[in-house]
C-alpha positions as CSV (number, residue, x, y, z in Angstrom):
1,X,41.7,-35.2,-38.5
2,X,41.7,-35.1,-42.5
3,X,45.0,-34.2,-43.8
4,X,45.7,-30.4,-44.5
5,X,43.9,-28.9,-47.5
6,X,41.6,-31.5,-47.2
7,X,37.8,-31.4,-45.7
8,X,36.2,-34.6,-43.9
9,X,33.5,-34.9,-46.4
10,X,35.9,-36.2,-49.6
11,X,35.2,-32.2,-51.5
12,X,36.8,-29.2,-51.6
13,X,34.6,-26.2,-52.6
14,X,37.6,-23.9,-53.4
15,X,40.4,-25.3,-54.8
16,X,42.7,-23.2,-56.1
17,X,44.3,-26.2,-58.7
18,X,41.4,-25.5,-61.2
19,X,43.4,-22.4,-62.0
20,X,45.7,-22.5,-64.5
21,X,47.8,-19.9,-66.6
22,X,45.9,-16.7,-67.1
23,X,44.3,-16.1,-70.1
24,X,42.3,-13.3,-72.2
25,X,38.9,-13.3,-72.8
26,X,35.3,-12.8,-71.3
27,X,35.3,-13.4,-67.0
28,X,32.9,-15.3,-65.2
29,X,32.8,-15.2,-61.3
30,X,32.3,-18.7,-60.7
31,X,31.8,-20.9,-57.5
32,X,32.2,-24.3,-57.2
33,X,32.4,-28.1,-55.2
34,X,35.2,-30.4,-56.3
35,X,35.2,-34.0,-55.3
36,X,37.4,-37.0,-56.0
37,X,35.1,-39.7,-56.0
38,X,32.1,-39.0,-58.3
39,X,30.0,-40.8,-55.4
40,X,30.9,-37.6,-53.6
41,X,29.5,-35.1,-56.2
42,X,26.7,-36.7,-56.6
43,X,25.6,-36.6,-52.8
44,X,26.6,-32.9,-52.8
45,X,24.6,-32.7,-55.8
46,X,21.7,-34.1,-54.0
47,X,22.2,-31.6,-50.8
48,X,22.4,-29.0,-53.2
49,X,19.1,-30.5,-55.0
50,X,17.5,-30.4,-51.2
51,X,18.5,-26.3,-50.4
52,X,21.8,-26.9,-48.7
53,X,24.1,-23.7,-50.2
54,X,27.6,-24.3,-51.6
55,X,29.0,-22.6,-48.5
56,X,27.4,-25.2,-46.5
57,X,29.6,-28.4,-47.6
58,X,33.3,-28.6,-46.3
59,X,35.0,-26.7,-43.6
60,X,36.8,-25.2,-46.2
61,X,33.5,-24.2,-47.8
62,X,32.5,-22.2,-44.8
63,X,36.1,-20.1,-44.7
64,X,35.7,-19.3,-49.3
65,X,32.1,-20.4,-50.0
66,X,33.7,-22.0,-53.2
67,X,34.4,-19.0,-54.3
68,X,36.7,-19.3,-57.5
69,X,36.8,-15.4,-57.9
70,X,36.9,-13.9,-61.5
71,X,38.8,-16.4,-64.3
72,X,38.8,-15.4,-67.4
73,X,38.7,-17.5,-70.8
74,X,42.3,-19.7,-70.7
75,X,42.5,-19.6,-66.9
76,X,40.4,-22.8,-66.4
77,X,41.3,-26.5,-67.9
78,X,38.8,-27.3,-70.7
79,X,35.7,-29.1,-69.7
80,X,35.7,-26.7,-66.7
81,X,35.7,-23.5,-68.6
82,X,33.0,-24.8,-71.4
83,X,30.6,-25.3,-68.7
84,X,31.4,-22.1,-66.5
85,X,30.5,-19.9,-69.5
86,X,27.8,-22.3,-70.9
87,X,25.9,-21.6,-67.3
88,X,23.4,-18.5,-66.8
89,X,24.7,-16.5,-64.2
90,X,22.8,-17.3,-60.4
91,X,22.5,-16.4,-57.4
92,X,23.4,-18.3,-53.7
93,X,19.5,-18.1,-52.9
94,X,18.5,-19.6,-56.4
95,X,21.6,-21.7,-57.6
96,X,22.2,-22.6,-61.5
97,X,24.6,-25.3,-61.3
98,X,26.1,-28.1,-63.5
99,X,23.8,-31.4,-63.6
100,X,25.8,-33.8,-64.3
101,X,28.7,-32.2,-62.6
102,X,31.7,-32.0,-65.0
103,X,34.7,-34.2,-65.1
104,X,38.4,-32.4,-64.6
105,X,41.7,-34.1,-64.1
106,X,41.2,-33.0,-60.4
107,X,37.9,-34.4,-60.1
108,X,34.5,-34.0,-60.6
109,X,33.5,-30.1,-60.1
110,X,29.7,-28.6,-59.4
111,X,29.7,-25.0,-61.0
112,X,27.8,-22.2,-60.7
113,X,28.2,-18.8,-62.2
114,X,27.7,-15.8,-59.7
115,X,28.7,-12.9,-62.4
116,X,29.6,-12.3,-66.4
117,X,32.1,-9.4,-67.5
């Protein structure tokens, strides 16, 4: 068994670390995959490429579907935040996400934008 927190496939689609202090600001309702290994991302990247949906990928994807919730501008470290409100908001049939997915100190994350307040 993969240790807790973790899903056997090397990404989590909903960790919560990508949070940081709340901020002010426009929201987005943002989704995404976050992988260690970049080798990981990019074979999510290609599933995702083929039709499989975000809350296909990890056990843990299946429970949260990635699902970030609302964050708001300040909430999410740098590189992560530029490209969540730099993407057009999507839907789960017809995806928007980040190609190449972005670098983090957690990892690398595949985004996609589900809503804009």
């Amino acid at each position: 068994l993969p240790p807790k927190g973790k899903s056997t496939s090397g990404c989590d689609s909903a960790d919560k670390k990508a949070q940081g202090p709340k901020g002010g600001g426009n929201a987005v309702k943002v989704r995404h995959i976050l992988c260690e290994k970049h080798g990981k991302t990019m074979e999510a990247m290609e599933k995702l490429k083929s039709g499989m949906r975000f809350s296909e990928y990890s056990d843990k994807a299946r429970q949260m579907g990635g699902d970030l919730g609302w964050m708001t501008r300040g909430s999410m470290v740098g590189p992560f935040q530029e490209a969540a409100f730099a993407l057009p908001v999507s839907g789960m049939d017809k995806p928007v996400f980040t190609d190449p997915p972005v670098k983090t100190k957690f990892g690398y994350h595949i985004i996609m934008v589900e809503g804009r307040k």
